[in-house]
PDB file of N, CA, C, O and CB in Angstrom:
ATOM      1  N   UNK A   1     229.950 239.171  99.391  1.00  0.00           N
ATOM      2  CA  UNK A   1     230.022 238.325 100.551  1.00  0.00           C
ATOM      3  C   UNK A   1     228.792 238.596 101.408  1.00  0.00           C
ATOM      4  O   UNK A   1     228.359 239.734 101.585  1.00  0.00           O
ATOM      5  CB  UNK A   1     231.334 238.565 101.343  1.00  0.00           C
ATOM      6  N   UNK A   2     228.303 237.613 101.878  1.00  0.00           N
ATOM      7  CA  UNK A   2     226.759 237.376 102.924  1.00  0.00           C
ATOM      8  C   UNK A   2     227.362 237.106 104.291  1.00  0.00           C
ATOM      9  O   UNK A   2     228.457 236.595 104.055  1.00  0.00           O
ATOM     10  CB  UNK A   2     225.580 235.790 102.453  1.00  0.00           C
ATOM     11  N   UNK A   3     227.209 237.185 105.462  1.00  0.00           N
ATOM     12  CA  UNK A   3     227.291 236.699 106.787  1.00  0.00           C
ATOM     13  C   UNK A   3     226.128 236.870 107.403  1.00  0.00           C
ATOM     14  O   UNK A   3     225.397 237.838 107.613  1.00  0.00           O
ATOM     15  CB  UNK A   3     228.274 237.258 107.528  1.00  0.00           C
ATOM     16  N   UNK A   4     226.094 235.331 107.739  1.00  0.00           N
ATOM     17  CA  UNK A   4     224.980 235.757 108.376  1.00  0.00           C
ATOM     18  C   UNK A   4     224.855 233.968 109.273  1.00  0.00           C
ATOM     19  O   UNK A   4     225.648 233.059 109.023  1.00  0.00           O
ATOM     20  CB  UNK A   4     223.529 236.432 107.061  1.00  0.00           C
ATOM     21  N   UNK A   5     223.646 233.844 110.323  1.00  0.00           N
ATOM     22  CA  UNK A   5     224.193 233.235 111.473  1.00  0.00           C
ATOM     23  C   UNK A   5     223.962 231.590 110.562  1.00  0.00           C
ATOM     24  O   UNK A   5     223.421 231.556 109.457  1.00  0.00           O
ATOM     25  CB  UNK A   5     223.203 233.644 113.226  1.00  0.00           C
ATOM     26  N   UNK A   6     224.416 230.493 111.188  1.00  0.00           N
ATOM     27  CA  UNK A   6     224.354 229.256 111.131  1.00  0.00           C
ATOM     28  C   UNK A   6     222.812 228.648 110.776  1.00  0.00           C
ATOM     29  O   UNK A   6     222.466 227.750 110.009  1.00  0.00           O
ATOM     30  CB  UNK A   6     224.917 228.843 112.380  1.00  0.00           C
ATOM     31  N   UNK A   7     222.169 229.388 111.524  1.00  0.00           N
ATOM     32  CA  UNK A   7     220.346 228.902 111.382  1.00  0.00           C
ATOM     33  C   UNK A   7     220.306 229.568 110.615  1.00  0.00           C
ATOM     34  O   UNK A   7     220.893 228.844 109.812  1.00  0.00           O
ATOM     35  CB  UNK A   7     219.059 229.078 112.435  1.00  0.00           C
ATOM     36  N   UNK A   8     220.103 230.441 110.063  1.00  0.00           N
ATOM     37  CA  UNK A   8     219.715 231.469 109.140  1.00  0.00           C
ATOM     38  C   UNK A   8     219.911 230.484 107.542  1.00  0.00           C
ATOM     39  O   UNK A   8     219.077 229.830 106.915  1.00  0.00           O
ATOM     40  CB  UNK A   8     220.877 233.053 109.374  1.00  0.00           C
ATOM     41  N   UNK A   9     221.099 230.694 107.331  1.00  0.00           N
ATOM     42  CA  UNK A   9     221.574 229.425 106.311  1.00  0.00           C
ATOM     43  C   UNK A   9     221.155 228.352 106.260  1.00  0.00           C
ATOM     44  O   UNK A   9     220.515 228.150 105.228  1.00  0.00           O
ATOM     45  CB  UNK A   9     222.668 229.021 106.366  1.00  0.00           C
ATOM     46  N   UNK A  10     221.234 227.382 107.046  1.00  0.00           N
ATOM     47  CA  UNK A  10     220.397 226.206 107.250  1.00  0.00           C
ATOM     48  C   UNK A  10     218.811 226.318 106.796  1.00  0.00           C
ATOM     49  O   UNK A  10     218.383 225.638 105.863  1.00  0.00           O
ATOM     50  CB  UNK A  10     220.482 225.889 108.753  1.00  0.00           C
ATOM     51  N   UNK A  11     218.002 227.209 107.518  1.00  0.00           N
ATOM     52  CA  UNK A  11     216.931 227.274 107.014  1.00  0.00           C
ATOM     53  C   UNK A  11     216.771 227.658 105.608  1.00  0.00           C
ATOM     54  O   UNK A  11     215.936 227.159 104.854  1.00  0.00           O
ATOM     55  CB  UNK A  11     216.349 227.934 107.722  1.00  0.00           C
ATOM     56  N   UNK A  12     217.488 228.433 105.343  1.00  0.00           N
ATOM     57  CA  UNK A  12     217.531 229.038 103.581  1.00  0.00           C
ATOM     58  C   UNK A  12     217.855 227.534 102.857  1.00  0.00           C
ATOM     59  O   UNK A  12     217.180 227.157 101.899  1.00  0.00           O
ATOM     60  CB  UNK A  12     219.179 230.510 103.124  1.00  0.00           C
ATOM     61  N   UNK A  13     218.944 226.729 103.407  1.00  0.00           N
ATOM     62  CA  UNK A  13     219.718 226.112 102.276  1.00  0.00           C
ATOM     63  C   UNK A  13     218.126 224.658 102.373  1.00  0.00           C
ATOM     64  O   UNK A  13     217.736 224.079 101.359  1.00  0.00           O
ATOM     65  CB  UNK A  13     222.012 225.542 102.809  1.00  0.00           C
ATOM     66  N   UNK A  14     217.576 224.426 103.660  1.00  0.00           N
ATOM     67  CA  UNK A  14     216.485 223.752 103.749  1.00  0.00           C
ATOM     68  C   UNK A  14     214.855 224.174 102.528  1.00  0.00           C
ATOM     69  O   UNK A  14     214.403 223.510 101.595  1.00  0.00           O
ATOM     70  CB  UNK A  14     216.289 224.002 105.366  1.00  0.00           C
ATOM     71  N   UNK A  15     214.494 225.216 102.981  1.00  0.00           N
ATOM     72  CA  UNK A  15     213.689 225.942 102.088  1.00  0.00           C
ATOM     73  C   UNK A  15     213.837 225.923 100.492  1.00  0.00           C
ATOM     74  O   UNK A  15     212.925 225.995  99.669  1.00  0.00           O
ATOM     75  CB  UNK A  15     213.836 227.192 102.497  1.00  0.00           C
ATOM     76  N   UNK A  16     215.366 225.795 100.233  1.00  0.00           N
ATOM     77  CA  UNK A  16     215.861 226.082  98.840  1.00  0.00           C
ATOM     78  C   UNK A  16     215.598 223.905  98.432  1.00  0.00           C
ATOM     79  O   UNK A  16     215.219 223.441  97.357  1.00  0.00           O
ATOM     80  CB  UNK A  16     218.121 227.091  98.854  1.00  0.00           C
ATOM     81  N   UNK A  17     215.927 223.183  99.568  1.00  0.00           N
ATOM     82  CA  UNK A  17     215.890 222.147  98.950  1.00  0.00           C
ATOM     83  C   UNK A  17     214.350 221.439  99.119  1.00  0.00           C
ATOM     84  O   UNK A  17     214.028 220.446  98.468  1.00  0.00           O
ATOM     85  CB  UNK A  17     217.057 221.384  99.422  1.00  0.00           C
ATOM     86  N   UNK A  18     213.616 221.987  99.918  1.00  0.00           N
ATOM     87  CA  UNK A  18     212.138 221.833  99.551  1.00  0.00           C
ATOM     88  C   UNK A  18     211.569 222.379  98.394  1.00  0.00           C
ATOM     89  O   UNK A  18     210.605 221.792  97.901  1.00  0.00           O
ATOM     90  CB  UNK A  18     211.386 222.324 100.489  1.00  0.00           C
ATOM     91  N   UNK A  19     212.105 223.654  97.747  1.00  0.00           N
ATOM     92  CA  UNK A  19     211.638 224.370  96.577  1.00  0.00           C
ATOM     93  C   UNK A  19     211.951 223.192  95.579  1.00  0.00           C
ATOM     94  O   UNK A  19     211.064 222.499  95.079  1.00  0.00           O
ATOM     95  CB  UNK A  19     212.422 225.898  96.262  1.00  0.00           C
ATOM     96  N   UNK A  20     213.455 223.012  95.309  1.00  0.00           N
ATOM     97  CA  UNK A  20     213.463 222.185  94.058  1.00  0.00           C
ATOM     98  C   UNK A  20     212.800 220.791  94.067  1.00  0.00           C
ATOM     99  O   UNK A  20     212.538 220.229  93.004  1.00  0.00           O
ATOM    100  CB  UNK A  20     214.845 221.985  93.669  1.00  0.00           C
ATOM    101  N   UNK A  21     212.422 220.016  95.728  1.00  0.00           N
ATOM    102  CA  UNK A  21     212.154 218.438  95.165  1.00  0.00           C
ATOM    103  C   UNK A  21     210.341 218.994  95.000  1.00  0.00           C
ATOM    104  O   UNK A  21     209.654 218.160  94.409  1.00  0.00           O
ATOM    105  CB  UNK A  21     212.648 216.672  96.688  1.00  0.00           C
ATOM    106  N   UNK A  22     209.547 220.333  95.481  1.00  0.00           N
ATOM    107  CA  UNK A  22     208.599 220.191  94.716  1.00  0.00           C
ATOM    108  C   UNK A  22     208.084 220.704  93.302  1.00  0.00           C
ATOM    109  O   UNK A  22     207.027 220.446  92.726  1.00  0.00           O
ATOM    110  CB  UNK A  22     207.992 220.385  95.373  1.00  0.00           C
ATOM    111  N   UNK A  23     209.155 221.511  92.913  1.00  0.00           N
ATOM    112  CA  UNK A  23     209.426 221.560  91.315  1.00  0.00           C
ATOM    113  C   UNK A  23     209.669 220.049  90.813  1.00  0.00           C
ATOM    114  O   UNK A  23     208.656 219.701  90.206  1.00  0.00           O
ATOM    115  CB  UNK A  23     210.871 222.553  90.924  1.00  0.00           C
ATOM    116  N   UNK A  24     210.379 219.289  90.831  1.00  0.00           N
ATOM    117  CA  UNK A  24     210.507 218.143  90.347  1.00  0.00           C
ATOM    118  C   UNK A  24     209.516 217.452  90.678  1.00  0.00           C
ATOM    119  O   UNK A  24     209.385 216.475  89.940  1.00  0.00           O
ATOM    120  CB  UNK A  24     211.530 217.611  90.606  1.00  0.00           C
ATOM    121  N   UNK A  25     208.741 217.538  91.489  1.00  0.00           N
ATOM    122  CA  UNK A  25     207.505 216.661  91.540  1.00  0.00           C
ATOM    123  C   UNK A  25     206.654 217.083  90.791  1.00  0.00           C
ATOM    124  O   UNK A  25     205.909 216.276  90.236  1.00  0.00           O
ATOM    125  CB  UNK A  25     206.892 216.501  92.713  1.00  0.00           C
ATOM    126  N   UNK A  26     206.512 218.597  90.539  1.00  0.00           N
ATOM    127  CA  UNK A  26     205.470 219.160  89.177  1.00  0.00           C
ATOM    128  C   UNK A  26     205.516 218.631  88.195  1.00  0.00           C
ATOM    129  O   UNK A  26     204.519 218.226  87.597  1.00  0.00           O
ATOM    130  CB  UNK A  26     205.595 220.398  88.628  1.00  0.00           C
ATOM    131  N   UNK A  27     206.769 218.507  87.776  1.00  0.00           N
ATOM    132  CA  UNK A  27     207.819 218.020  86.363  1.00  0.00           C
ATOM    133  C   UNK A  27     207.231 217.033  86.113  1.00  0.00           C
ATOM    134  O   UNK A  27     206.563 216.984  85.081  1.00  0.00           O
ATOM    135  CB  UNK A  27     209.474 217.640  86.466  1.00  0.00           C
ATOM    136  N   UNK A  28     207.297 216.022  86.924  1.00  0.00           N
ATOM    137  CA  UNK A  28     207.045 214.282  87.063  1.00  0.00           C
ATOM    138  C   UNK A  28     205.541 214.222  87.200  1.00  0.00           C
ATOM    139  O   UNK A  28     205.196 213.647  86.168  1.00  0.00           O
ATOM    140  CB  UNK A  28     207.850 213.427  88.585  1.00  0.00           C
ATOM    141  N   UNK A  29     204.704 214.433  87.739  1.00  0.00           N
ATOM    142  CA  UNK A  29     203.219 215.296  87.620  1.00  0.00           C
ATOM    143  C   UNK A  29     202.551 215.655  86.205  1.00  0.00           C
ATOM    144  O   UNK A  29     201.505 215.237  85.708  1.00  0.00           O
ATOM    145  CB  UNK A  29     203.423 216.770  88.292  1.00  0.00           C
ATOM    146  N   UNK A  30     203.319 216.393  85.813  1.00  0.00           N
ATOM    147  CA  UNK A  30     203.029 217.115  84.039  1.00  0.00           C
ATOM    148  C   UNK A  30     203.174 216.038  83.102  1.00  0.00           C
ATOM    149  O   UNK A  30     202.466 215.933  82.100  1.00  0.00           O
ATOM    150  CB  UNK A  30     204.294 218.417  83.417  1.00  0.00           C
ATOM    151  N   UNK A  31     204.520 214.854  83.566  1.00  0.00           N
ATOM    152  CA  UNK A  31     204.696 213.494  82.780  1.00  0.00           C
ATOM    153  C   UNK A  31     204.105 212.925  82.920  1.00  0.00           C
ATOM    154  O   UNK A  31     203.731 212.596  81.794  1.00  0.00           O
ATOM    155  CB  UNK A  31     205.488 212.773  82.783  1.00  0.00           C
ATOM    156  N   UNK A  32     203.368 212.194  83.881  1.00  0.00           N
ATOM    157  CA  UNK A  32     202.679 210.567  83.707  1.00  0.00           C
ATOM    158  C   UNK A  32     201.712 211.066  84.809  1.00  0.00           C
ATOM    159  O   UNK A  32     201.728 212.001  85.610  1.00  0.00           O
ATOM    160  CB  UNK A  32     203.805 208.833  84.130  1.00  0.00           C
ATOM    161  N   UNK A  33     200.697 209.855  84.460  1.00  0.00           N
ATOM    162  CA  UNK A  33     199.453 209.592  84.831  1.00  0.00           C
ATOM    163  C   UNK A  33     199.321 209.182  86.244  1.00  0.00           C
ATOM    164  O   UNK A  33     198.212 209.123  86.775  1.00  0.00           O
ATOM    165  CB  UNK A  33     198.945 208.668  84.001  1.00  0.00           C
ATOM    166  N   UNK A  34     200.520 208.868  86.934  1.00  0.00           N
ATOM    167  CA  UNK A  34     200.525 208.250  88.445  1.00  0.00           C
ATOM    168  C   UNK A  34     200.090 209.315  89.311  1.00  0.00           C
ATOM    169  O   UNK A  34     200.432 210.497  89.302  1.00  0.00           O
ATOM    170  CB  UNK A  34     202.013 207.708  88.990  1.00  0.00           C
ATOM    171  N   UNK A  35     199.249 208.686  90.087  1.00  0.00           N
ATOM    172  CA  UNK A  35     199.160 209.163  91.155  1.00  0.00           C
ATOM    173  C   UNK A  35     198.795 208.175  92.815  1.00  0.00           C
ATOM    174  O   UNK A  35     198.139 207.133  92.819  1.00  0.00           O
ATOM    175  CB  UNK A  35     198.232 210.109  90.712  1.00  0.00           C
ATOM    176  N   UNK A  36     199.300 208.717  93.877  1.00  0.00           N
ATOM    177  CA  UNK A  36     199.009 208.067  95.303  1.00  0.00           C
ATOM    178  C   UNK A  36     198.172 208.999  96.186  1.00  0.00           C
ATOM    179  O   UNK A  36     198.195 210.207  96.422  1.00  0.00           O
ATOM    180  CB  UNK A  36     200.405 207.738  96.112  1.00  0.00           C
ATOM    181  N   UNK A  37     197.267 207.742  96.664  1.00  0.00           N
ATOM    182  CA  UNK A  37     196.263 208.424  97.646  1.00  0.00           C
ATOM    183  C   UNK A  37     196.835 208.450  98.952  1.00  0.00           C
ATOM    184  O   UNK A  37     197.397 207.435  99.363  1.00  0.00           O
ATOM    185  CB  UNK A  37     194.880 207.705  97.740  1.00  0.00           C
ATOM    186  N   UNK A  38     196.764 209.554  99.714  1.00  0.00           N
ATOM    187  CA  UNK A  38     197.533 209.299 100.659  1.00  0.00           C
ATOM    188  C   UNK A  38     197.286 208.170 101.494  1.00  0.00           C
ATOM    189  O   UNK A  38     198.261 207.922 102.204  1.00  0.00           O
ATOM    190  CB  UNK A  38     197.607 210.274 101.286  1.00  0.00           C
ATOM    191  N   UNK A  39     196.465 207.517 101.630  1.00  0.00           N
ATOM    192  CA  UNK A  39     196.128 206.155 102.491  1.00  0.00           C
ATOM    193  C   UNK A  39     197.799 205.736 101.765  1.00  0.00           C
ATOM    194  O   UNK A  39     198.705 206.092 102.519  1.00  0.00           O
ATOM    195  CB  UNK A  39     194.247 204.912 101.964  1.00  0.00           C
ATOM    196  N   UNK A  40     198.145 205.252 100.832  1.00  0.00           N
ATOM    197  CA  UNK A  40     199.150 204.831 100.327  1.00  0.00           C
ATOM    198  C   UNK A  40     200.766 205.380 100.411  1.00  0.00           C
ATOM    199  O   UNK A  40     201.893 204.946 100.652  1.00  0.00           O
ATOM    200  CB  UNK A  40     198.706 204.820  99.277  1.00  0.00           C
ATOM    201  N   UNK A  41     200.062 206.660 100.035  1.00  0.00           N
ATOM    202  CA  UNK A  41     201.558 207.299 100.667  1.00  0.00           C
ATOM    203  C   UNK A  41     202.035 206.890 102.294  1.00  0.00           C
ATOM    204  O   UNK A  41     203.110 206.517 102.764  1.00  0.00           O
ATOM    205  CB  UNK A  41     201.393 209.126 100.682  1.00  0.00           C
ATOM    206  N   UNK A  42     200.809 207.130 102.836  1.00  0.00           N
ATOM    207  CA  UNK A  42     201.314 206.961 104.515  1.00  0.00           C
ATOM    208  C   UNK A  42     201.620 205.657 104.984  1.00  0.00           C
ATOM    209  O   UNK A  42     202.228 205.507 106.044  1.00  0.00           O
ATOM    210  CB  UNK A  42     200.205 207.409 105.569  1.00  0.00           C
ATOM    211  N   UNK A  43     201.252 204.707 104.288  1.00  0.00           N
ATOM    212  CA  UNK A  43     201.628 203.326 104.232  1.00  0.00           C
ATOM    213  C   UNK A  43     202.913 202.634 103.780  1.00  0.00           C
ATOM    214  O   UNK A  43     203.350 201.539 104.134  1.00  0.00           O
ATOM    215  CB  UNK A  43     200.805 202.859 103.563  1.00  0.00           C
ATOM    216  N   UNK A  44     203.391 203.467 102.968  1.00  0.00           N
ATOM    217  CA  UNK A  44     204.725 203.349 102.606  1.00  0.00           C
ATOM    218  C   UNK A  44     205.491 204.253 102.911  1.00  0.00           C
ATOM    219  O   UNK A  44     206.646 204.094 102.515  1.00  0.00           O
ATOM    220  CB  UNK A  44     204.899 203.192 101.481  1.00  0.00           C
ATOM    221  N   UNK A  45     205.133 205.778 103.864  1.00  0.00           N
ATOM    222  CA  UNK A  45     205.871 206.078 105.055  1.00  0.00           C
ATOM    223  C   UNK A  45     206.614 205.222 105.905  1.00  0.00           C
ATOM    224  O   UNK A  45     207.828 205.247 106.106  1.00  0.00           O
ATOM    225  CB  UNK A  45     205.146 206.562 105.769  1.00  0.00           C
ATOM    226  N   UNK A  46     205.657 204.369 106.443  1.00  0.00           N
ATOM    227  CA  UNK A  46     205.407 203.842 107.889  1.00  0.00           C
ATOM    228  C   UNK A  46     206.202 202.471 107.621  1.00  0.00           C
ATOM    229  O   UNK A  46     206.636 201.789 108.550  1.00  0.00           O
ATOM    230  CB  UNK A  46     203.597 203.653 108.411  1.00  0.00           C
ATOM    231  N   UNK A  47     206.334 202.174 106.449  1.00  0.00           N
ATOM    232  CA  UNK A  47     206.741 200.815 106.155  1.00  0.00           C
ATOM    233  C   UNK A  47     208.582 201.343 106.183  1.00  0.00           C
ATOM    234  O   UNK A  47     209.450 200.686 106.757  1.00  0.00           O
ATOM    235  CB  UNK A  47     205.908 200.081 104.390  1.00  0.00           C
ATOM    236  N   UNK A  48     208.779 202.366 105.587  1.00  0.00           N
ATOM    237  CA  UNK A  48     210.372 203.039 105.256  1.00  0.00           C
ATOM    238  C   UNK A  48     210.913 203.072 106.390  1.00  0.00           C
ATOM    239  O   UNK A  48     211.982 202.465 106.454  1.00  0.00           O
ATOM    240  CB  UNK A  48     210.534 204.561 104.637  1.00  0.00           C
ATOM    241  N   UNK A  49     210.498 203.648 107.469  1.00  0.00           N
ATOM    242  CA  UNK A  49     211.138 204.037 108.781  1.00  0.00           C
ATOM    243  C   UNK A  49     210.400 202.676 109.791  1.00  0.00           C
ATOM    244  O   UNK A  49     210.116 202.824 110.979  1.00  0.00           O
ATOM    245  CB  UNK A  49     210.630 205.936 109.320  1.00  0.00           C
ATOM    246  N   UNK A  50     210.163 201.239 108.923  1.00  0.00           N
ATOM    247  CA  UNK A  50     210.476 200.003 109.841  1.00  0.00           C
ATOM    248  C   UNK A  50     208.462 200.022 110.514  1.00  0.00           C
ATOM    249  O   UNK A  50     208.156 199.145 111.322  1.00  0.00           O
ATOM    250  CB  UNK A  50     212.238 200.490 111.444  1.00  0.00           C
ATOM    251  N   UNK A  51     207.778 200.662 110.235  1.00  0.00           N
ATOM    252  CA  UNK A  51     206.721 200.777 111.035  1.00  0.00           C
ATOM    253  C   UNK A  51     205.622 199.097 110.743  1.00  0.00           C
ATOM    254  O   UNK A  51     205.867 197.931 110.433  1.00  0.00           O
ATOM    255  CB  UNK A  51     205.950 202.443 110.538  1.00  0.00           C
ATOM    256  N   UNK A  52     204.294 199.985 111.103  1.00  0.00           N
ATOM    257  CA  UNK A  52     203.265 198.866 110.384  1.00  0.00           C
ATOM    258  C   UNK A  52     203.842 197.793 109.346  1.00  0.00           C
ATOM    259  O   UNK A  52     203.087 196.975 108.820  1.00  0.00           O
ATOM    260  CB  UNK A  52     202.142 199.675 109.517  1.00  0.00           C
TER     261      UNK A  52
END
C-alpha cells in the first residue's frame, strides 16, 4: 500500500500518461513516413479549440 497526497498522484498518473502517448508516437514514427511541420501542427491546434 502507497499513501500519498492527491497532487502527488495526479502528477504521477499525468507524467505516466505523457510517457505512454510519446512512446506511441515513436511507434507510429518508426511506421510511416508522415510527418507535420509545426506551422501545421499549430494550425490544426487552433482550428480544434474553434480558433483561426
Amino acid at each position: 500500500m502507497v499513501v500519498m497526497s492527491m497532487e502527488s498522484f495526479e502528477k504521477l498518473h499525468f507524467d505516466s500518461d505523457v510517457y505512454c502517448k510519446l512512446l506511441e508516437a515513436e511507434r507510429e514514427a518508426e511506421l510511416t513516413d508522415v510527418r507535420y511541420s509545426s506551422k501545421d501542427v499549430l494550425k490544426a491546434i487552433r482550428e480544434a479549440v474553434g480558433g483561426e
